[in-house]
N, C-alpha and C positions, 0 to 999 in steps of 0.2 A: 415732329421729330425731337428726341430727348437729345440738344448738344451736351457735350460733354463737356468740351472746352470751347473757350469763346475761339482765342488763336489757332482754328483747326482752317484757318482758308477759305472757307465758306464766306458766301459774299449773300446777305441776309438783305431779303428786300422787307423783312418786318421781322419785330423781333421775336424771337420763341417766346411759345406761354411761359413756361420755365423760370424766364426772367424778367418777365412785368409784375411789379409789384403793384397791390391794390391801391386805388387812390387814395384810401383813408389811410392807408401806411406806408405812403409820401413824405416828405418835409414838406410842413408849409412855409413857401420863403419871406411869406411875411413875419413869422417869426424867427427868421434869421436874423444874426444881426452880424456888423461889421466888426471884425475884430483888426485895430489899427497896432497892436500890441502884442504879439507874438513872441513870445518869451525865447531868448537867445541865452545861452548856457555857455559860458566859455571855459575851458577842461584845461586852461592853462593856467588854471588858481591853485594855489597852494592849500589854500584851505576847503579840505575834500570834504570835511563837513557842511559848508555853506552850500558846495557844489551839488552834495546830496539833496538838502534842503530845496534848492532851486528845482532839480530834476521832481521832485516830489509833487513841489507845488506845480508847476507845467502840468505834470501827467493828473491831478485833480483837479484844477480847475480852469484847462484847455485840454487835456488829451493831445496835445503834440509837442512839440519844440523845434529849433532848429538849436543844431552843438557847431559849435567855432573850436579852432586850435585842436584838433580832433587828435594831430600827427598823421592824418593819413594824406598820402600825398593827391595834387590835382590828379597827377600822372596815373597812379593808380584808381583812384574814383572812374576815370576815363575805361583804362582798360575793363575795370570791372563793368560798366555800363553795355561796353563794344561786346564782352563774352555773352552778358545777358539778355542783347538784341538777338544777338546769330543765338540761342537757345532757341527762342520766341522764334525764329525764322526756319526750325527745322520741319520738313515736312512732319505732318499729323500724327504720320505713322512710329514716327520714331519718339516723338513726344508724349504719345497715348502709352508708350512701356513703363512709364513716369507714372500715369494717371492713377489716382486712387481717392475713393472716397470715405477713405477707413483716416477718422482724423487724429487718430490716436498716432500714424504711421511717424518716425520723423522725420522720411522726407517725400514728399509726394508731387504731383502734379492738380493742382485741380483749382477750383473756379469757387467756391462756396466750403466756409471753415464745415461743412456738418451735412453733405446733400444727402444725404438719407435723411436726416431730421427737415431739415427746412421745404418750405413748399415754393418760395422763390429763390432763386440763386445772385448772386452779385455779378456784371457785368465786368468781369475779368478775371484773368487769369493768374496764378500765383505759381512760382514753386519753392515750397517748403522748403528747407535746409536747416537742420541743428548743426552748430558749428564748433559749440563747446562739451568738452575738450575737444580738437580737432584729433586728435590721432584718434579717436573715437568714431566720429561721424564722416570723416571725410570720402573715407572707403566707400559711403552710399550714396556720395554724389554722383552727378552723372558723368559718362566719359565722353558724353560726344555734346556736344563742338568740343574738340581735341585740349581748346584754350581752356579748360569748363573748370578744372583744379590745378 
């Protein structure tokens, strides 16, 4: 069976072909290594040039960051969190009207950036949102869980 989404309810006593990648294009965790340095960004400098520079290097030579002094509040990080479980929580049926595998879409449901091209999928599930401008994209967000915009 082709899943579509992982989040569709289904209780998997193995996992779909779909989503086993081959062993040869695994990580091997011996060549992982620990990284004790994690680059932290803080957005409450003045100087937006340095800030750029940090974000620059972060995304070159880690691929992630965490940002401090954001301005967004705890309170709100929270609610945003709580709307995006109850999304994750709606029956299949109502999620699957989301689902698309056209990656071009900007805003979709789905499991893998490209499943027409890829022959393994990623074990999870994403939903797309373009945000900017918002009077532009908001309209394609979802409406249900009712809290969603």
């Amino acid at each position: 069976m082709d899943t579509k989404v992982i989040s569709s309810g289904l209780k998997h006593s193995v996992i779909p072909q779909n989503y086993v990648r081959p062993e040869s294009d695994r990580p091997n965790s011996s060549e992982v290594s620990e990284c004790q340095d994690i680059p932290v960004i803080d957005l409450s400098g003045v100087d937006l040039s340095f800030i750029v520079r940090q974000l620059g290097d972060a995304c070159m030579h880690y691929g992630f960051f965490q940002v401090i002094n954001h301005g967004i509040s705890k309170d709100i990080v929270e609610k945003m969190l709580e709307v995006a479980k109850e999304f994750f929580r709606l029956p299949i049926e109502e999620k699957l009207k989301l689902y698309s595998d056209d990656p071009t879409k900007t805003m979709r449901l789905s499991t893998s950036f490209n499943v027409k091209k890829e022959t393994v999928h990623n074990w999870r599930d994403y939903l797309r949102l373009h945000c900017y401008p918002l009077d532009k994209y908001a309209t394609e967000w979802p409406s249900n869980p009712s809290t969603f915009k």
